[in-house]
DODO-479074 format. One record per residue (C-alpha): residue number from 1; residue in three letters; x, y, z. Coordinates in steps of 0.02 Angstrom, whole numbers, plus 50000, padded with zeros to 5 digits. Example, Ala and Ser with C-alpha at 12.3 -4.5 7.8 and 13.67 -1.06 7.14 Angstrom:
2
 num residuo     x     y     z
   1     ALA 50615 49775 50390
   2     SER 50684 49947 50357
//
This chain:
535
 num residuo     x     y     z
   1     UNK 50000 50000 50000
   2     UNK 50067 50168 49978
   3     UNK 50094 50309 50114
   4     UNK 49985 50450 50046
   5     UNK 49826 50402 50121
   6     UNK 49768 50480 50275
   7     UNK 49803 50402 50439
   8     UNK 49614 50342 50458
   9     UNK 49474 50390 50318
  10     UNK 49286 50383 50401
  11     UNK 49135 50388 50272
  12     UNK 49017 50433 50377
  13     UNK 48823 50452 50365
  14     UNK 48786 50345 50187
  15     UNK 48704 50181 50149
  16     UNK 48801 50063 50112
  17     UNK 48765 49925 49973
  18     UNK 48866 49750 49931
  19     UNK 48777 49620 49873
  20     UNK 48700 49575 50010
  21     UNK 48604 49700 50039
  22     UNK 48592 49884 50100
  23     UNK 48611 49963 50280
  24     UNK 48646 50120 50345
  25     UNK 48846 50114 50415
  26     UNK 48991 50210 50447
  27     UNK 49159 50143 50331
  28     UNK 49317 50147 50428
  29     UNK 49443 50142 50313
  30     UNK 49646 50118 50387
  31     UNK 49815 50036 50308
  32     UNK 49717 50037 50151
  33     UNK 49582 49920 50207
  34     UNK 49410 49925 50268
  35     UNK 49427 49905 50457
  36     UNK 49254 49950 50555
  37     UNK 49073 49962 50454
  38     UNK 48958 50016 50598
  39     UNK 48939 50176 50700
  40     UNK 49124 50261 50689
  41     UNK 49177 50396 50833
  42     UNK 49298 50499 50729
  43     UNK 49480 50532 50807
  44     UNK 49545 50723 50801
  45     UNK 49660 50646 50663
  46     UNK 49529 50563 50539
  47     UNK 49471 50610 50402
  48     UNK 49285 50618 50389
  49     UNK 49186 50621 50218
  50     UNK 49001 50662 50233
  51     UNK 48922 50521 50125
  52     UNK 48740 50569 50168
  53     UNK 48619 50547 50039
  54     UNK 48755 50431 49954
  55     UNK 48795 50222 49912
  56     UNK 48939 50183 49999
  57     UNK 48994 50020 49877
  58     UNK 49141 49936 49834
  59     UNK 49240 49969 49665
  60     UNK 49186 49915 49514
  61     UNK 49271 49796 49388
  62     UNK 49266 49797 49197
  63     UNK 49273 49641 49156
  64     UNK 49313 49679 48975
  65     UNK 49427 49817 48948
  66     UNK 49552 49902 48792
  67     UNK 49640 50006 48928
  68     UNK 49772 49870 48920
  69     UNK 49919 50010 48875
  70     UNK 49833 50156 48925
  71     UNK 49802 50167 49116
  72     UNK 49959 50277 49135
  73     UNK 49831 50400 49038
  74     UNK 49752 50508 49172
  75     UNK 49611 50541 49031
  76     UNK 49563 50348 49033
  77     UNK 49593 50354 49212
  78     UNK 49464 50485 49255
  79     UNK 49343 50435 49147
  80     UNK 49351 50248 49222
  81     UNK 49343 50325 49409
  82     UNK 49195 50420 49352
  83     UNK 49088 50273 49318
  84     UNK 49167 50179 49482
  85     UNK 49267 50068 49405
  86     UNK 49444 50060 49496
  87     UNK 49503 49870 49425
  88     UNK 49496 49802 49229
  89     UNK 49528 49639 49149
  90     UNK 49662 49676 49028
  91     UNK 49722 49551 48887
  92     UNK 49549 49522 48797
  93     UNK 49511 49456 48636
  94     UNK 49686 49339 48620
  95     UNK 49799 49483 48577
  96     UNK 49892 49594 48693
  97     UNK 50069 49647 48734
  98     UNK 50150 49496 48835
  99     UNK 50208 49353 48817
 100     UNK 50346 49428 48722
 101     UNK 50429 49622 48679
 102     UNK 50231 49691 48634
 103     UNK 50253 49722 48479
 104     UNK 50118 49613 48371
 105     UNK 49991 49681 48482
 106     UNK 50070 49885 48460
 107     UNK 50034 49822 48266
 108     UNK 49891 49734 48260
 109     UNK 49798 49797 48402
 110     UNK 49845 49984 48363
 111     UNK 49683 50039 48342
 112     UNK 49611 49951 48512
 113     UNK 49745 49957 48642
 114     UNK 49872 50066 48570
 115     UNK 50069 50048 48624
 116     UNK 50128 50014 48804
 117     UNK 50221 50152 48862
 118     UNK 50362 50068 48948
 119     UNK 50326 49867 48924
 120     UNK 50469 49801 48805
 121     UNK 50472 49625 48875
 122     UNK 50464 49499 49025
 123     UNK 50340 49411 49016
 124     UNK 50159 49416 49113
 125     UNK 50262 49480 49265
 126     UNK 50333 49618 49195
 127     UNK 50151 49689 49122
 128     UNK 50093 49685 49309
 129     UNK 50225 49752 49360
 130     UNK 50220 49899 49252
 131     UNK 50037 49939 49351
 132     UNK 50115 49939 49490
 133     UNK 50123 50118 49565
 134     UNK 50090 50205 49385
 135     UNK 49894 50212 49384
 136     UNK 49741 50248 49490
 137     UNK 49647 50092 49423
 138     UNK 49699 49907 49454
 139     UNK 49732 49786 49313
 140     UNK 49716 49600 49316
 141     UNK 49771 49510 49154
 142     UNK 49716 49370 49046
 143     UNK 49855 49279 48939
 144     UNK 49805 49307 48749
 145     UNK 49810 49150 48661
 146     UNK 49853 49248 48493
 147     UNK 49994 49338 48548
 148     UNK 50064 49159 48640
 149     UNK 50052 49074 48438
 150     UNK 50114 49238 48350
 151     UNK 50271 49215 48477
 152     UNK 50307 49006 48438
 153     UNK 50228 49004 48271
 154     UNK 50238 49153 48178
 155     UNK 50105 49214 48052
 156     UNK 50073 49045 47998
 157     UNK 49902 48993 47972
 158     UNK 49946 48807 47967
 159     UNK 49882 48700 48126
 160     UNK 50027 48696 48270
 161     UNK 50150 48573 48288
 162     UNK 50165 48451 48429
 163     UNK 50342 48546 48470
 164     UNK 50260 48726 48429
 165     UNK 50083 48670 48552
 166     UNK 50197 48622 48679
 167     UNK 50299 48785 48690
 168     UNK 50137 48876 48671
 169     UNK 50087 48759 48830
 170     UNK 50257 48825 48934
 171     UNK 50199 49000 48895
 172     UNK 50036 48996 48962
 173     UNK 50102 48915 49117
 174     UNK 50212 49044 49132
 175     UNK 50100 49196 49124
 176     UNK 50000 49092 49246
 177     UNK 50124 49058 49378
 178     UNK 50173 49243 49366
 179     UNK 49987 49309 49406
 180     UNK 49860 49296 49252
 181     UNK 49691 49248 49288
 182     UNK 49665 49155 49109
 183     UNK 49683 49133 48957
 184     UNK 49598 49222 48825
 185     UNK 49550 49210 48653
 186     UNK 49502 49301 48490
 187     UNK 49430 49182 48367
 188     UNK 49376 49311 48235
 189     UNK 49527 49391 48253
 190     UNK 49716 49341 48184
 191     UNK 49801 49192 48231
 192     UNK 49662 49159 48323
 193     UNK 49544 49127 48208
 194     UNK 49666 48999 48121
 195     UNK 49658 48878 48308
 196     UNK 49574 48721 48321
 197     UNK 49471 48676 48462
 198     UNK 49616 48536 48512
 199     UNK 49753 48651 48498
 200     UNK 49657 48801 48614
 201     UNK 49611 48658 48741
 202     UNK 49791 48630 48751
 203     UNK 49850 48788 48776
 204     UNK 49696 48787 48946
 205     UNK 49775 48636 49031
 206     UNK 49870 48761 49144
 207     UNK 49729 48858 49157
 208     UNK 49612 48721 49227
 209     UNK 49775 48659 49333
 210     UNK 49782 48836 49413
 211     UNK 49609 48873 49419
 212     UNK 49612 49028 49295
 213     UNK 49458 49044 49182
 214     UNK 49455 49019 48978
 215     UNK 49393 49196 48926
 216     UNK 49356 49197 48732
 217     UNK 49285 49303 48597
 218     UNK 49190 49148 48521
 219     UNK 49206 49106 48312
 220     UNK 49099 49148 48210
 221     UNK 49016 49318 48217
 222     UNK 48880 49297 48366
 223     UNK 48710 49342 48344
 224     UNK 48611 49210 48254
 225     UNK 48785 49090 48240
 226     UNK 48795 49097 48424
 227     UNK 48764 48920 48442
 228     UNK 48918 48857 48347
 229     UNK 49043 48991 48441
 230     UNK 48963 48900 48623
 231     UNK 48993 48721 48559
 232     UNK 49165 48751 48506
 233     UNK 49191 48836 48687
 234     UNK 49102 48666 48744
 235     UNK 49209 48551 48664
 236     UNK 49370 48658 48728
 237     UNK 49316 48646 48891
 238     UNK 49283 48455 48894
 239     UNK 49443 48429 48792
 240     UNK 49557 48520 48946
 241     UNK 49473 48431 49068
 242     UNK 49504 48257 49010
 243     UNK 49711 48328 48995
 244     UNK 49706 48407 49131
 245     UNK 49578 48280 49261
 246     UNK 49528 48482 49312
 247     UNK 49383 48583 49272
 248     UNK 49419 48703 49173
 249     UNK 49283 48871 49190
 250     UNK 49240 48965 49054
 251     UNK 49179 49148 49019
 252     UNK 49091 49216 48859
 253     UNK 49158 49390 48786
 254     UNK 49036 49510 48736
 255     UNK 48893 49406 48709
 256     UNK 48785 49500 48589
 257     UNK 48613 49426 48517
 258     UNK 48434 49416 48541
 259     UNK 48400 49374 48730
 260     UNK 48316 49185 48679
 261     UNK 48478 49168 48596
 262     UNK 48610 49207 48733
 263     UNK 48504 49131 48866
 264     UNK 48446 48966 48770
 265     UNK 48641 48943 48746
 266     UNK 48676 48989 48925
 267     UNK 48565 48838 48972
 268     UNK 48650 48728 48847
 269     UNK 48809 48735 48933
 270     UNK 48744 48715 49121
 271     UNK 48648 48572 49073
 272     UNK 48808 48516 48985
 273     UNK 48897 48531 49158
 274     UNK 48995 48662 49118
 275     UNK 49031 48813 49228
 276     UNK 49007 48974 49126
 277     UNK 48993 49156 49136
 278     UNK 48987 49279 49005
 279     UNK 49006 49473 49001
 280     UNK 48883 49601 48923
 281     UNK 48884 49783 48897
 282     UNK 48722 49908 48886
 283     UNK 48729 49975 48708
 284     UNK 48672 49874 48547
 285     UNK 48829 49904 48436
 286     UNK 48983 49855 48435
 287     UNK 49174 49912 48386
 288     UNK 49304 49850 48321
 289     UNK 49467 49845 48212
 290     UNK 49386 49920 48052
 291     UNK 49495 49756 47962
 292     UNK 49426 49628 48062
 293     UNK 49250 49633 47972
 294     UNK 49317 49699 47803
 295     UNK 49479 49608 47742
 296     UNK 49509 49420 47722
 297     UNK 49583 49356 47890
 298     UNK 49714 49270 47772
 299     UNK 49766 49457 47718
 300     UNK 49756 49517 47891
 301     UNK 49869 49380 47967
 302     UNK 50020 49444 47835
 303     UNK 50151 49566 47876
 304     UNK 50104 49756 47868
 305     UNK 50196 49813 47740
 306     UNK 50149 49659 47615
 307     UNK 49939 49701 47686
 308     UNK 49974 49866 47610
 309     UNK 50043 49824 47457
 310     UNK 49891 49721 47407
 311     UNK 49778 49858 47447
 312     UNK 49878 49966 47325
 313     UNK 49885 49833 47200
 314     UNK 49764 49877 47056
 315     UNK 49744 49658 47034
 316     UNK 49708 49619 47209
 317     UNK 49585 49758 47238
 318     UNK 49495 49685 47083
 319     UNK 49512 49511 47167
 320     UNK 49465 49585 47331
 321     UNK 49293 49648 47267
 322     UNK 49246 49509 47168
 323     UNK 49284 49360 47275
 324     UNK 49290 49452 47474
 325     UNK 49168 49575 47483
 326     UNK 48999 49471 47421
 327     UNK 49039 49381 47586
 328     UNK 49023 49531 47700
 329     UNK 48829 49523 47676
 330     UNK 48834 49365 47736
 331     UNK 48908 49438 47914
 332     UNK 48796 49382 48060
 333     UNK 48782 49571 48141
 334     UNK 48776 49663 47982
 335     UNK 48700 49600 47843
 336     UNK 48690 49654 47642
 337     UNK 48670 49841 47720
 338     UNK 48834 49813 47799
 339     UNK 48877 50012 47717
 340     UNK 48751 50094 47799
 341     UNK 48789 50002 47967
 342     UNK 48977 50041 48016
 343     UNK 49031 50236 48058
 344     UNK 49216 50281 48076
 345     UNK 49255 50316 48241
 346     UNK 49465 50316 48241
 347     UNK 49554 50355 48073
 348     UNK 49730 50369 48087
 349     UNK 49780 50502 47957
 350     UNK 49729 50672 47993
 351     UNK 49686 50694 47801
 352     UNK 49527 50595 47858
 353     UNK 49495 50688 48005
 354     UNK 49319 50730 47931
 355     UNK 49235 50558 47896
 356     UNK 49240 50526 48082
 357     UNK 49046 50489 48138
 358     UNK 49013 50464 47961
 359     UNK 48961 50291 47888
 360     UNK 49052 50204 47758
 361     UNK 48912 50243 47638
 362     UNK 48910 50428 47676
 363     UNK 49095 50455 47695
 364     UNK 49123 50352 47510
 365     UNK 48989 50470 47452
 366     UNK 49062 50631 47520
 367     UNK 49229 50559 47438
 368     UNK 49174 50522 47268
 369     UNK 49188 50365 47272
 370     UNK 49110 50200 47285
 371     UNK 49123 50088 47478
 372     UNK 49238 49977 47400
 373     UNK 49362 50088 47347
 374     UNK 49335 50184 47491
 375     UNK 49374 50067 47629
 376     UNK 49529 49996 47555
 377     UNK 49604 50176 47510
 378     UNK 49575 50217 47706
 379     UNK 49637 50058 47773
 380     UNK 49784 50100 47667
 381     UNK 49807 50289 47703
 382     UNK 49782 50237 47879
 383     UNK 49911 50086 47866
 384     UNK 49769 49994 47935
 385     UNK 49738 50105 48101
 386     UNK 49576 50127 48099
 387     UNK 49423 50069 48180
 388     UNK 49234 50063 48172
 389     UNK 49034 50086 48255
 390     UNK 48938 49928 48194
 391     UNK 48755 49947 48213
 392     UNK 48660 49776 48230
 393     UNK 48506 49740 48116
 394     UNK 48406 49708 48213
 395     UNK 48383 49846 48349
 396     UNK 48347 49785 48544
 397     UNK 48256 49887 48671
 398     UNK 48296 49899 48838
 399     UNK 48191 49754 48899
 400     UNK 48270 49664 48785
 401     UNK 48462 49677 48855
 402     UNK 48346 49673 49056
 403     UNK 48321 49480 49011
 404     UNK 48516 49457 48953
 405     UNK 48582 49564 49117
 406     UNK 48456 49473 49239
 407     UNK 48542 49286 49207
 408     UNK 48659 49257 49379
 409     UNK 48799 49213 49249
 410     UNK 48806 49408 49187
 411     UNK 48954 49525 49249
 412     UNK 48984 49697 49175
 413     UNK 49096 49729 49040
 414     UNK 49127 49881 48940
 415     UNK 49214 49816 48781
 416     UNK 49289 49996 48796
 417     UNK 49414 50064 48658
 418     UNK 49459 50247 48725
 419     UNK 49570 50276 48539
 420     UNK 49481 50377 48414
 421     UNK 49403 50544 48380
 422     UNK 49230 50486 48369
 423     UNK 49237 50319 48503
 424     UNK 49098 50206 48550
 425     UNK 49003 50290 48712
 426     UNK 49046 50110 48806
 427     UNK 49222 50150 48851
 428     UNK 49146 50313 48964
 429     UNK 48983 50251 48995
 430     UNK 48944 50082 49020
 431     UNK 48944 50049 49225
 432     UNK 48850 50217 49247
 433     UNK 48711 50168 49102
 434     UNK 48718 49998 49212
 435     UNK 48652 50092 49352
 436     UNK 48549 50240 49273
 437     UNK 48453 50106 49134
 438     UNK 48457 49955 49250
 439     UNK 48432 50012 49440
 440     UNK 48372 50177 49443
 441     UNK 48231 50192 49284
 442     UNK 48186 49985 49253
 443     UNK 48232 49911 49409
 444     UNK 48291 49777 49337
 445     UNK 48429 49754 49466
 446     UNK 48427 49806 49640
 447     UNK 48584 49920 49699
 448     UNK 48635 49740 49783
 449     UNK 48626 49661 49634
 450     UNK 48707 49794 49532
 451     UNK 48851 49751 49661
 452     UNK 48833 49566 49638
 453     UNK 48857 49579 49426
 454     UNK 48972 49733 49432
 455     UNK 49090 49683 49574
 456     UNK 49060 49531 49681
 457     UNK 49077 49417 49553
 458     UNK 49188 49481 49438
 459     UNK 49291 49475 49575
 460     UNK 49267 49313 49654
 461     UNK 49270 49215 49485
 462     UNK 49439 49301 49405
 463     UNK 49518 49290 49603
 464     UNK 49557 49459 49621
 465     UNK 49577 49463 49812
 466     UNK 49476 49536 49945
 467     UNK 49377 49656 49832
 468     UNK 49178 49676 49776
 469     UNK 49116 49699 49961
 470     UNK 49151 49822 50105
 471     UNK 49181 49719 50245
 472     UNK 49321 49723 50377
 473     UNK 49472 49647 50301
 474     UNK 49430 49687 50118
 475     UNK 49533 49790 50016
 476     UNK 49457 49951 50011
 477     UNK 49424 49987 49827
 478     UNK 49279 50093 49870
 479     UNK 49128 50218 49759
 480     UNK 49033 50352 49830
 481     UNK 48867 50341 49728
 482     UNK 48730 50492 49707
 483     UNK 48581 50359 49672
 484     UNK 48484 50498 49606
 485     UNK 48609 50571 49472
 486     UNK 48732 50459 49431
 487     UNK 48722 50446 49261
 488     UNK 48815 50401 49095
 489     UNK 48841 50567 48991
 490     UNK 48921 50487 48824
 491     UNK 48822 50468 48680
 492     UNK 48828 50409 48515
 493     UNK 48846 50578 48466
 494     UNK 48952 50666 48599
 495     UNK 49071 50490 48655
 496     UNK 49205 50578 48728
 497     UNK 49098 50649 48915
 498     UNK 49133 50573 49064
 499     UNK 48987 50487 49169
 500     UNK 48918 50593 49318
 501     UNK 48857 50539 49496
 502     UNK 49009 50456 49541
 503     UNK 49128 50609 49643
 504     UNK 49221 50523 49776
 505     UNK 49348 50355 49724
 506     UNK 49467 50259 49840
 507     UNK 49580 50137 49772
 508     UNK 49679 50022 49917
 509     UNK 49629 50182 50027
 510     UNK 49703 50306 49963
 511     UNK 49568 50444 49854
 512     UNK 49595 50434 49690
 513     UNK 49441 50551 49649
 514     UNK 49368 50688 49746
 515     UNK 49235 50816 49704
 516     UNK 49250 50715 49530
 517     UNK 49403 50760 49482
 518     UNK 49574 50662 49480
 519     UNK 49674 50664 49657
 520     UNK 49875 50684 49642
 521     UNK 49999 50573 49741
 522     UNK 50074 50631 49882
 523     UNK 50251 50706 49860
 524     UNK 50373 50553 49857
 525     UNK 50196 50421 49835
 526     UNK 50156 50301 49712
 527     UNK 49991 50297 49626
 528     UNK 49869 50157 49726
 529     UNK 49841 50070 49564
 530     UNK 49912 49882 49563
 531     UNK 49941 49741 49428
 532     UNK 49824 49610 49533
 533     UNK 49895 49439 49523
 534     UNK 49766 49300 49559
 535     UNK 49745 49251 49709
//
């Protein structure tokens, strides 16, 4: 813990929630940990913080988070503290900086996570150790199963060798030993999307042996497919736990579809014995690399330079529109309308500095030019740094996503990209739209069970410690709430406001946000924020 917290913090006068309910307690908070919830006499010394009116709760976690290289950003870091959340999941979607020196994922991933500003190496270990001291916000980490076969294999797109699948095997049980909580995957992504089944279930044998959770961006595009992205994650987790003679628990990224969908499939795998949770944010479309949708994955898995040199290639754009693009409209989420569906939200170049929040329709329009043309000359001008808004087609009210967020198995994730000019509203909104849209106006949840999904079990099922209750002993990551105002302020149109409602932020302790804005360290102090091994 670090020194710049006062000697003894008392909130005083609020209700406090976790999710077992509400009651109206003092929160001693000492040595950065909750030690007394009751009735608190105050010492002259203390530090009292009149939480009258307010939700005392613990921190929230983001389950899914792009912050991975940029929670040395005290941007990213306010806007997180604003919506309560004061720990993220790094290492999502199988691609992020370690194992290795970071740089696949600082290509790749340039348009979701951006560079790391100091990691160059070392391993799992060394990525929590570079949170250590450097942020306001915790970060747990997931091993990404892309980045462990882009380090043994390469860019091939040929199955793994027994020799290459056991290396990628030593890898994972590195990062594990050294403090991930799983393993992820990206199976629409590159490599991943060129891993069988057998190979992935490999790779979770020390998973299952250390109790971490398989965390994976399913194949396949979601939506109406669903079913054949949860029986591949079915089959993985059967396959590890015959190698392994452990169960091996499993978590769904971002599950996005109609609510019979994602539930029916939710039942499929409890009835098939396995132990599954899945993460879910509160918007209707998604984001992503604008590549990932709209270039062969056999382009995307090839070096930069040689991507870019097709996409200038008079031939392979001809090749590209005749044999590639047909196959878009066959996309799951977007359809034959696909043009009219995706809006630029991060283009690298400043020369397209004005199609931001424009479709691909309207922008090609604007440009004189048809959508074809138009997205491979951007992916090209932007060397392929560039990503995009996808609207679903088939729009889903409120009660809708109430159904999907009331199954015990949901905890909150954002899916939040902060990079781009014109970002999706989830990276600055999502935990506050959890609790305006889904406590305060439907009452879907109850403030305790807005605890339970957002914190609790996030952090009970990824073992991050004594966190998601305020209890003595726990560690206290804690939120002051306004129940009446707090509120997401990003929209679709405006992306870039921080969430309201949220004003006063401990992390370990130690205020990280007061009055809403950020809190420095004290002279000679390290910032509270910690790589969290599993515990």
């Amino acid at each position: 813990m670090t020194d710049s917290a006062p000697s003894r913090i008392i909130l005083s006068g609020g209700t406090v929630v976790d999710a077992s309910g509400e009651r109206r307690a003092d929160v001693t908070i000492e040595h950065g940990l909750i030690t007394d919830v009751g009735d608190a006499t105050p010492r002259p010394d203390d530090t009292v913080i009149d939480c009258t009116g307010r939700l005392v709760m613990p921190g929230l976690i983001d389950a899914h988070s792009h912050a991975d290289g940029l929670l040395h950003d005290e941007n990213v870091q306010r806007s997180l503290l604003r919506q309560g959340v004061t720990s993220i999941i790094a290492g999502q979607d199988g691609v992020s900086y370690a194992p290795g020196d970071g740089a696949y994922a600082s290509e790749y991933f340039a348009a979701i996570n951006g560079p790391h500003p100091t990691y160059s190496g070392g391993g799992v270990a060394a990525y929590l150790a570079s949170a250590d001291g450097t942020s306001r916000v915790n970060t747990a980490y997931l091993v990404p199963a892309g980045t462990v076969r882009f380090e043994v294999c390469g860019r091939s797109q040929e199955p793994a060798a027994e020799a290459e699948r056991e290396a990628m095997s030593n890898l994972v049980h590195e990062g594990m030993r050294d403090g991930a909580v799983g393993l992820s995957t990206g199976l629409d992504y590159v490599p991943g999307i060129f891993q069988s089944a057998e190979e992935i279930a490999a790779l979770c044998v020390p998973v299952a042996e250390a109790g971490g959770v398989y965390v994976s961006h399913m194949r396949g595009g979601y939506e109406a497919n669903s079913a054949a992205g949860v029986n591949e994650i079915a089959e993985i987790s059967r396959r590890a736990g015959s190698l392994s003679g452990a169960a091996l628990r499993v978590h769904v990224s971002h599950f996005h579809a109609e609510a019979d969908v994602v539930l029916a499939q939710l039942d499929a795998l409890e009835a098939s014995g396995i132990d599954a949770t899945f993460d879910s944010y509160p918007y209707i479309r998604g984001c992503s690399l604008m590549g990932m949708p709209l270039l062969p994955p056999e382009l995307s898995a090839q070096p930069i330079e040689d991507i870019l040199r097709t996409l200038a290639d008079p031939a392979e754009r001809d090749r590209l529109r005749r044999d590639w693009f047909p196959r878009i409209a066959n996309n799951p989420s977007l359809g034959p309308a696909w043009p009219d569906m995706i809006t630029l939200a991060h283009l690298s170049t400043p020369a397209l500095s004005w199609a931001h929040r424009l479709t691909l329709a309207q922008a090609a329009e604007r440009a004189g030019t048809d959508v074809i043309d138009f997205v491979l000359d951007t992916l090209l001008a932007c060397r392929l740094q560039a990503n995009i808004i996808m609207a679903v087609r088939y729009e889903r009210p409120v009660t809708e996503l109430a159904r999907i967020f009331s199954h015990p198995g949901h905890i909150g994730g954002s899916d939040g990209i902060f990079i781009g000019a014109h970002p999706h509203p989830r990276a600055r909104g999502s935990f506050a739209r959890f609790l305006r849209e889904y406590v305060r106006e439907t009452g879907t949840w109850s403030w305790a069970d807005a605890v339970a999904h957002l914190s609790a079990a996030p952090a009970a099922r990824f073992g991050l410690g004594q966190r998601g209750a305020i209890v003595p002993g726990a560690v206290a990551d804690v939120i002051v709430v306004l129940p009446d105002a707090v509120a997401d302020a990003a929209t679709y149109e405006e992306p870039l406001r921080d969430s309201v409602g949220i004003d006063d932020v401990f992390v370990a302790g130690v205020p990280v946000l007061a009055a809403g804005e950020l809190v420095a360290a004290a002279s000679g102090s390290e910032l509270p924020g910690r790589g969290l091994r599993r515990a």
